[in-house]
LUMMIVEX-302070 format. One record per atom (N, C-alpha, C): x negated, y, z negated; residue in one letter. Coordinates in steps of 0.1 Angstrom, whole numbers, plus 5000, padded with zeros to 4 digits. Example, Ala and Ser with C-alpha at 12.3 -4.5 7.8 and 13.67 -1.06 7.14 Angstrom:
residues 2
486849434922A
487749554922A
486849674922A
487249784929S
486349894929S
487150004921S
***
This chain:
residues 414
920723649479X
921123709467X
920223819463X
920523919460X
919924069457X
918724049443X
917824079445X
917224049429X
917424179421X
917724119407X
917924149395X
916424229390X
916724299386X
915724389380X
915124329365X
916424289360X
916424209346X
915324079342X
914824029336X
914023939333X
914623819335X
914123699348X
915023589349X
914223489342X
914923399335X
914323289326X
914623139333X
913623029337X
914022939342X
915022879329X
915622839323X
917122839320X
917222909301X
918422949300X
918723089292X
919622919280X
920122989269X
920822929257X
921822899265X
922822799260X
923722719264X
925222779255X
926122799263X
927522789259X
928122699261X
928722639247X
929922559251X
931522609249X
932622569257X
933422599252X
934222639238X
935022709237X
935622759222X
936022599218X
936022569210X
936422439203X
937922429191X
937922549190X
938822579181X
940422559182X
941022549199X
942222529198X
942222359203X
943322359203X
943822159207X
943322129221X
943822259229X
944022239244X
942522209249X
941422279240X
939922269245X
939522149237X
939822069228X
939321989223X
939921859230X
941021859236X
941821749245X
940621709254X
940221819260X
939321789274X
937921699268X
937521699257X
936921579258X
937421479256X
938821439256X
939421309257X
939221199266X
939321079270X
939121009279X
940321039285X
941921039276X
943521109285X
943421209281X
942921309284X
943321429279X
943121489295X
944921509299X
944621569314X
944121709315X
943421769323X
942921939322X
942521929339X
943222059340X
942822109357X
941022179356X
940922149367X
939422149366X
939022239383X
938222329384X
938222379395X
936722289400X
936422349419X
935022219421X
934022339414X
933022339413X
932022339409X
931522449418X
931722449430X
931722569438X
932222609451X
933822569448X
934522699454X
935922679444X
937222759450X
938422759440X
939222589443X
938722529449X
939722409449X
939922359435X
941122319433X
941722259416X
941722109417X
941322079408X
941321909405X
941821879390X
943021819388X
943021719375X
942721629374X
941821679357X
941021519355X
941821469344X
941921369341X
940321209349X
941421199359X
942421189365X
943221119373X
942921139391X
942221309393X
941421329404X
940221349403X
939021259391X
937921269393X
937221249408X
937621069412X
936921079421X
937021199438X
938621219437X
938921269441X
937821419448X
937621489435X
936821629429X
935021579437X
934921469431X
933221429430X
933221379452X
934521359454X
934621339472X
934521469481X
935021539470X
935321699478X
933621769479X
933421739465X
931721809466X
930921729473X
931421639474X
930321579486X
930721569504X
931721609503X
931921609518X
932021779522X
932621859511X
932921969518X
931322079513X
930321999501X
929622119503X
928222009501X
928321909504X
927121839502X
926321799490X
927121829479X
926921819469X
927221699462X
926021649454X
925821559447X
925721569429X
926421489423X
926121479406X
925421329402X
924421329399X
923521249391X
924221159381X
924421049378X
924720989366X
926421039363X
927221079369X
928721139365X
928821069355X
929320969359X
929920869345X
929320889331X
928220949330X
927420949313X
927921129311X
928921169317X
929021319307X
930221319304X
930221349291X
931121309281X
932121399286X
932121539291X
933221569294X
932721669308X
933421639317X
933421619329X
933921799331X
934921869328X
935521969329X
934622049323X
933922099310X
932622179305X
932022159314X
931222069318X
930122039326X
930222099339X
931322099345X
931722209357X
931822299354X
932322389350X
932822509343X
930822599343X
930322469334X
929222549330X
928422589339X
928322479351X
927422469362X
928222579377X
929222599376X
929922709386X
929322809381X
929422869369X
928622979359X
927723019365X
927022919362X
925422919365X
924922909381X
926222869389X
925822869407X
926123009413X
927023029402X
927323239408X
925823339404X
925023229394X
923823369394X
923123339406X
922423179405X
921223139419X
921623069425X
920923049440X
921622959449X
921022799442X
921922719450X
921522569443X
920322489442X
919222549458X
918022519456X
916922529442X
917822619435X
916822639423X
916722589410X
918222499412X
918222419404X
918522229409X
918822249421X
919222089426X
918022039435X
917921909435X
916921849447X
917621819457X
916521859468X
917421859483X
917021749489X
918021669498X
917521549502X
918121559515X
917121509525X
917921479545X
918121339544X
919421339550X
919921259550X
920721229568X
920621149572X
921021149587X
922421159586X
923121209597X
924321249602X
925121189606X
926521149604X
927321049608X
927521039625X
926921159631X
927621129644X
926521059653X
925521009649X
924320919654X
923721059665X
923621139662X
922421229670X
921321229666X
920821179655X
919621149648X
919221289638X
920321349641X
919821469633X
920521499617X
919421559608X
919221579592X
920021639588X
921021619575X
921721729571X
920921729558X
921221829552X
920821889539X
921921869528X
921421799515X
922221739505X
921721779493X
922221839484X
921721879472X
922621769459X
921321709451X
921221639441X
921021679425X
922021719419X
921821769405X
921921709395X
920821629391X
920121559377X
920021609367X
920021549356X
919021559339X
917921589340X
916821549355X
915821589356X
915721749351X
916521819357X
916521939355X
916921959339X
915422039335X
915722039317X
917122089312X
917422239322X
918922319317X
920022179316X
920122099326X
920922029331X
920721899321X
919721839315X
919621759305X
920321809291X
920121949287X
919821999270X
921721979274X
921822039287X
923622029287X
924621899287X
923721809290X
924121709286X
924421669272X
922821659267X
922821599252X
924021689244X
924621819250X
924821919239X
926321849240X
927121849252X
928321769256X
928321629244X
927921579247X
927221439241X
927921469223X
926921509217X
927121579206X
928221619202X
928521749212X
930121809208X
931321669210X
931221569218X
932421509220X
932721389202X
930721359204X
931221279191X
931221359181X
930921469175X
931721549166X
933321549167X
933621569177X
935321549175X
935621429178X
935121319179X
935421209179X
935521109163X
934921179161X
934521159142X
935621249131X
935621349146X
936921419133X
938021359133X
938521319145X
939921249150X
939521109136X
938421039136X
938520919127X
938920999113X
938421049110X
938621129097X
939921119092X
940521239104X
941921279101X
942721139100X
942521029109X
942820889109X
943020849096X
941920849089X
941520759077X
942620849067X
942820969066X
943521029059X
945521029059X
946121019072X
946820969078X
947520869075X
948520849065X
949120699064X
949920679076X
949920529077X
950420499089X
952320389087X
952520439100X
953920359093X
954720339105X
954420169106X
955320099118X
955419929119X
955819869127X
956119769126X
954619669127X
954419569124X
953019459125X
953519469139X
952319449148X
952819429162X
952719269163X
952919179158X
952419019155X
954118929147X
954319049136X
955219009129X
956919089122X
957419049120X
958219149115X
958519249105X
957419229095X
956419339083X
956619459093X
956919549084X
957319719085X
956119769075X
954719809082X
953819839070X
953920029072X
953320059059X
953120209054X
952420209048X
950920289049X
949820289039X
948720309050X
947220259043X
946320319051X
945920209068X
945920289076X
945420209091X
944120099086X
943620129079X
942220029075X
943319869070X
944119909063X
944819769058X
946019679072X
946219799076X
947219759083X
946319649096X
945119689101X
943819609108X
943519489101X
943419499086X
943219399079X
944519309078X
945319349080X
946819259081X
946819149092X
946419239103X
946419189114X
945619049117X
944219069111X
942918989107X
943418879098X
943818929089X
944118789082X
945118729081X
946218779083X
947618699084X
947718639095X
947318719109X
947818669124X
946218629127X
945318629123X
943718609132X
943418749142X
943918809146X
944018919155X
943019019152X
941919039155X
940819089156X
940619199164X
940819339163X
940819419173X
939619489168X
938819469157X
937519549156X
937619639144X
936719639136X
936519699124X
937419799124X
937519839113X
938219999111X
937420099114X
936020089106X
935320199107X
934620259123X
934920129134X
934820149144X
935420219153X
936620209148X
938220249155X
938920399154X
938820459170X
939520529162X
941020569181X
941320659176X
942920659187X
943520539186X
943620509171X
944220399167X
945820359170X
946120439166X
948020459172X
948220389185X
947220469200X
947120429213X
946920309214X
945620249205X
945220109205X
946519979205X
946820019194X
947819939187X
949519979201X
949420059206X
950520089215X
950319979226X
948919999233X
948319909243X
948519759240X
948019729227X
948119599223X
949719559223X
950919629221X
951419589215X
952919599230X
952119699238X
952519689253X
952519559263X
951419539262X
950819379266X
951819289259X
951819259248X
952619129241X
953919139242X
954819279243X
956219359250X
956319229264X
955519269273X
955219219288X
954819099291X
954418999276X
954218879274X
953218839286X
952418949280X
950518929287X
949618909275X
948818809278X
947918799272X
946518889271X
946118929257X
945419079254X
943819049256X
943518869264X
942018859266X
942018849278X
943018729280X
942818619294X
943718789305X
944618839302X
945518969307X
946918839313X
946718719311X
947518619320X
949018639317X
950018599323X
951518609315X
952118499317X
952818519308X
954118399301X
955218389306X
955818309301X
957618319304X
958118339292X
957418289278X
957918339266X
957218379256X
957618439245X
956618519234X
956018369225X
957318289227X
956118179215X
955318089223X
955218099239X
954518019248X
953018069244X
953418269250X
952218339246X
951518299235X
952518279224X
951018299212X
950718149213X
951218109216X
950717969214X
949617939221X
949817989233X
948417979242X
947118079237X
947418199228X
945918299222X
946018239211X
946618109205X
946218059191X
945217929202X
945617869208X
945017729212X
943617829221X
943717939228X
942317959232X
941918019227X
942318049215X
941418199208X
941218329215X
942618359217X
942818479226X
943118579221X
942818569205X
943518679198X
942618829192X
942518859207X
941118959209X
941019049217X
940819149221X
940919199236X
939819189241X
940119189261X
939219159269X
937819269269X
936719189265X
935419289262X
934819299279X
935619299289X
935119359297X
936419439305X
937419429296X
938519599302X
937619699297X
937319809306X
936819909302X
937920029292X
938919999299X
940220099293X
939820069276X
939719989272X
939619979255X
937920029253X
937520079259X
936320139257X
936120279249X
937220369249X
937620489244X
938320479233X
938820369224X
938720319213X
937920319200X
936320269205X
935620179200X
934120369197X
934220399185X
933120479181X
932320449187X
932020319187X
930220279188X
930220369203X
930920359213X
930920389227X
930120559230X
930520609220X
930120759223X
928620829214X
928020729207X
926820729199X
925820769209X
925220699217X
924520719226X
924620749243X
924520839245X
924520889259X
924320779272X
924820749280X
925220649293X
925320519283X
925520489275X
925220349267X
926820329259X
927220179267X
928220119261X
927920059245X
928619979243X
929119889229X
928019769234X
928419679246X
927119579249X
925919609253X
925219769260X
924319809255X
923619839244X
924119849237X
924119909219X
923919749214X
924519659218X
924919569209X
923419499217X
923219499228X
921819389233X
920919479227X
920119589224X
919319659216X
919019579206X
920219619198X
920219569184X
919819399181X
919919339193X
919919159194X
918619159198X
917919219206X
916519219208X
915719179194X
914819059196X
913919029184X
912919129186X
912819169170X
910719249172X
910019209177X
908819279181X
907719199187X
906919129172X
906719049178X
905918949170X
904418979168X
903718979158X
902318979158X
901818819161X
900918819171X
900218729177X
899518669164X
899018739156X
898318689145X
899318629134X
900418669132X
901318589120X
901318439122X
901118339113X
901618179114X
903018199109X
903418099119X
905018079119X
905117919120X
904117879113X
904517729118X
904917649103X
905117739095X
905917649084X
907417759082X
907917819090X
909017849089X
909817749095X
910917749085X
912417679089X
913617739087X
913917709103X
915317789101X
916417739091X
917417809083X
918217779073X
919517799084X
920117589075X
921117589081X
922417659072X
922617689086X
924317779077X
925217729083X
925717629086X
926617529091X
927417519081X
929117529078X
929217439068X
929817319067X
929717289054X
930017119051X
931317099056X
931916979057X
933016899064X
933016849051X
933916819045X
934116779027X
935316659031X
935216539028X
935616459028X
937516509023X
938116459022X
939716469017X
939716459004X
939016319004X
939216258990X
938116298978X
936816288981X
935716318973X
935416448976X
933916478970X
932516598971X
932216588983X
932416458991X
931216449000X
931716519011X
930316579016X
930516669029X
929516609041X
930016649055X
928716609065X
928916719074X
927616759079X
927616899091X
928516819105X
928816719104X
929716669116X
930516619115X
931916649120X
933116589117X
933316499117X
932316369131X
932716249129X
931816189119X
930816249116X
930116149104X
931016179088X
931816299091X
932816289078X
933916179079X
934516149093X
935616039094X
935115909091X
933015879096X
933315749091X
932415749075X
932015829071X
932515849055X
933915779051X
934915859052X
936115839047X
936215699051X
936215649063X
936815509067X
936015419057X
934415439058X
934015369053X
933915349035X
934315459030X
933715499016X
935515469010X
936215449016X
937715469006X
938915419018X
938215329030X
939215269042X
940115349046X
939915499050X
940915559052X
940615579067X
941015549075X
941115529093X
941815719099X
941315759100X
942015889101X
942415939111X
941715889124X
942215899139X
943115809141X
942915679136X
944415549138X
945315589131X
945415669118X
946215719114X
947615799125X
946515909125X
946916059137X
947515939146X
947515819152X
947415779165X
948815729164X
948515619156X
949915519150X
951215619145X
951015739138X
952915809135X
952215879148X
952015929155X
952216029168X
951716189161X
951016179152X
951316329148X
950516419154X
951016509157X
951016649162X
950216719154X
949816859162X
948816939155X
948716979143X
950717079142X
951117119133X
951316999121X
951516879126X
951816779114X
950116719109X
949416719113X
948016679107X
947416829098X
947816939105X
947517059094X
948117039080X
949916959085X
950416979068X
950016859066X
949116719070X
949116629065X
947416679052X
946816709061X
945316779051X
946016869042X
946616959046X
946817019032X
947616969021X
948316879023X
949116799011X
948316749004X
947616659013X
945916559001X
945416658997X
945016759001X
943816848998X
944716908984X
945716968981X
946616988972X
947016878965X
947116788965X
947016628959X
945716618951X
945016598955X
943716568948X
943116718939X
943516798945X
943016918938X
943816918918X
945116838924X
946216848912X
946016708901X
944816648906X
944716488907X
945716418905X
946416418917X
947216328916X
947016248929X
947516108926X
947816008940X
948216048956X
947516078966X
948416138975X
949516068982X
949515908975X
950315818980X
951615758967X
951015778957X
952315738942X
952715868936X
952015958940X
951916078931X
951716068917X
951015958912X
951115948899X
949316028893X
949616078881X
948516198880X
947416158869X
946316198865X
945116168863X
944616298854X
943916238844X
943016318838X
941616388845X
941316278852X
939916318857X
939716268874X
939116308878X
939416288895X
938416138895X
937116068883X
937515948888X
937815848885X
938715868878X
940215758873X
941115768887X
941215878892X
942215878901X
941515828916X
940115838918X
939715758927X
939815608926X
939215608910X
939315438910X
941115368914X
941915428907X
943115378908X
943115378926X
943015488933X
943515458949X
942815338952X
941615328946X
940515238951X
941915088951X
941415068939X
942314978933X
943614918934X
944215028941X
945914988945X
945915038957X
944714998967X
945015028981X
945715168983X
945915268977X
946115388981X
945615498989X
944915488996X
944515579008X
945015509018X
946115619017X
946915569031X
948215719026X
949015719036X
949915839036X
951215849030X
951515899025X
953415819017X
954715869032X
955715899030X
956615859043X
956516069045X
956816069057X
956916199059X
957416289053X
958516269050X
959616359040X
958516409029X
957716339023X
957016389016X
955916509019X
955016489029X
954216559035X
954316719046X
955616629058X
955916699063X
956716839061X
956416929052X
956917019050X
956517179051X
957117269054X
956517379056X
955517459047X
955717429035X
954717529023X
953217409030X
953317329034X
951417239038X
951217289054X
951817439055X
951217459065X
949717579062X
950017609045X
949317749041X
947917609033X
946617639038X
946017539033X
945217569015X
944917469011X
944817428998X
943817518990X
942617458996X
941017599000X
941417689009X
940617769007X
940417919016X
939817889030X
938817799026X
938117779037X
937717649038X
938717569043X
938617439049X
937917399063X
936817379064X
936317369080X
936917209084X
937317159076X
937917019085X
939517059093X
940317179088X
941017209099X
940617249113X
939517279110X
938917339126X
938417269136X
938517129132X
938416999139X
939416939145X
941216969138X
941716859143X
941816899157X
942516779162X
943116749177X
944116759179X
944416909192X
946016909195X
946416879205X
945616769209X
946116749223X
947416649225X
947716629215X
949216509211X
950416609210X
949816749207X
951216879208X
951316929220X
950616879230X
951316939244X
952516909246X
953417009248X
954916999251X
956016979244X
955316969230X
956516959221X
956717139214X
957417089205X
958217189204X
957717299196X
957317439200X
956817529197X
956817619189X
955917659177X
956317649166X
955717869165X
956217919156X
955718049159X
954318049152X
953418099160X
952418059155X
951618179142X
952518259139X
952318339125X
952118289116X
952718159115X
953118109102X
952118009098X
951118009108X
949817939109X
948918049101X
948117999092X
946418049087X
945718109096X
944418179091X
943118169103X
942618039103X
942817929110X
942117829111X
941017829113X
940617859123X
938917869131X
937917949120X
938217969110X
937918059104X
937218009087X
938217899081X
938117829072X
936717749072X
936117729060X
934917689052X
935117639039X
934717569038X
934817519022X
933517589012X
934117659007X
933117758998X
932317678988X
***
């Protein structure tokens, strides 16, 4: 190459693309298709769908290597900028060259050029990518949060309109369905398309497994707590803000950082610290009394007021769904003080203990009474003795939609 008379600088200020129309702001998308030429010569490649394709060609047809691919935010700039920059000097002056032996076993060296972050130009261009993608990644949440949204619950038959932040919260607390904060979220529309593609296909959105029917499916992400997506599909990775904060670093990188304890000073005493339990109580049916273990709450109950609660469950056959509305009936019984067995009612809850005491009443009145649909929505907010019972007497019976169930797993007695 002829030298320049001009003043050459080991690397000059950085351009990035115009940002201003749609079509340049796509290409930082994770789908945002854009033709992409190699890096150095005219061959065309569309990304992402012929990345590897692109990254095979530079390495077989000019020996070229890229450092770290996967951590630049946008793949298309990053070429663009570096062809630029290979039309002024040859690659020696920016790439490390490495010998590497030759496939045809003659023993002889070919020459490979390796282009890193080591290289400062080649780092600042990173960070700068970096930057520009989560600026527009923050704008798309923006425009999101501003954006009312308006489509069906993908869970239930609710037609909502209003902000994407509630419509998440719908999802959370009506169905349990957990797809991740709002503030975290953004190509939310896509999200919700994906999710709602999967359950179309009657696949499940953790395990990916499939069904033969939609109330089999939920029945199986209500019994394993599947009502979540799989945290190691990468595809839902372009979702999740947290992903684009820091350069090569996922959501479980980010998230083990932050779980890392401080270093400890060697000098601190720590030997009268106790850990605080946050467990919560198991609250008997009938009384106050609570126990951090479910079976030391059943033999409470058996023992404190003869109420047998597993012989119970055993002797009518009852099913999952039927021990949910059996706890919520008492638990709304006693709340109302009344008898959960005469229904007869009470001034004070302990006149209404003494009387069960007294007339053998802890025990259950005939189904008709209990079994009904309003004791499927429970009494407290946060009952942790539903998160105990046992469904293993509902295998095979008849399948109930599981919407119309609470967050169980979820409930505490406040």
């Amino acid at each position: 190459m002829a030298k320049s008379n001009k003043k050459e600088h080991i690397f000059g200020p950085l351009k990035f693309p115009d940002t201003s129309s749609k079509t340049t702001l796509e290409t930082f998308a994770f789908n945002g298709d854009c033709m992409t030429c190699c890096i150095l010569c005219d061959s065309s490649f569309m990304l992402p769908e012929q990345k590897d394709s692109l990254l095979m060609h530079m390495f077989k047809t000019h020996k070229f290597v890229i450092a770290d691919v996967d951590n630049i935010a946008c793949l298309k700039s990053y070429a663009d900028y570096w062809r630029t920059r290979f039309a002024e000097k040859p690659l020696p002056y920016f790439c490390t060259t490495m010998l590497c032996d030759t496939d045809n076993g003659s023993g002889a060296k070919e020459e490979y050029f390796l282009l890193s972050d080591i290289v400062p130009e080649d780092k600042l261009l990173r960070e700068g990518l970096q930057k520009k993608r989560l600026e527009w990644i923050l704008d798309v949440q923006a425009k999101e949060r501003e954006t009312p949204i308006s489509r069906s619950c993908i869970m239930c038959r609710l037609h909502f309109e209003g902000r994407r932040a509630d419509y998440f919260t719908h999802l959370h607390e009506k169905h349990n369905l957990h797809l991740g904060s709002p503030e975290n979220l953004v190509f939310t529309d896509k999200l919700l398309d994906a999710v709602e593609n999967m359950m179309e296909k009657l696949q499940c959105i953790f395990c990916e497994g499939y069904f033969k029917e939609r109330n089999i499916l939920k029945e199986h992400m209500r019994k394993k707590q599947h009502k979540r997506i799989n945290p190691n599909n990468k595809s839902y990775d372009r979702f999740y803000v947290v992903n684009y904060l820091e350069m090569g670093k996922n959501w479980q990188e980010v998230q083990d950082e932050r779980d890392e304890p401080d270093v400890l000073d060697d000098r601190t005493d720590w030997s009268d610290w106790e850990e605080e339990n946050v467990e919560p109580k198991i609250v008997c049916l009938f009384c106050d009394e609570g126990r951090s273990n479910f079976e030391d709450t059943l033999d409470h109950m058996s023992q404190s007021h003869g109420f047998q609660y597993k012989d119970i469950c055993s002797s009518y056959n009852l099913n999952f769904y039927q021990q949910i509305k059996l706890v919520n009936y008492i638990r709304l019984q006693m709340y109302n003080l009344k008898c959960s067995y005469c229904d007869k009612a009470f001034g004070i809850k302990k006149e209404l203990l003494v009387h069960m005491t007294e007339e053998n009443h802890y025990k259950i009145p005939e189904s008709a009474v209990w079994d009904q649909p309003e004791y499927y929505f429970p009494t407290y907010e946060n009952d942790s003795f539903l998160c105990h019972l046992d469904d293993t007497q509902d295998e095979g019976n008849n399948l109930l939609d599981a919407d119309l169930l609470p967050d169980l797993r979820q409930l505490v007695i406040p």
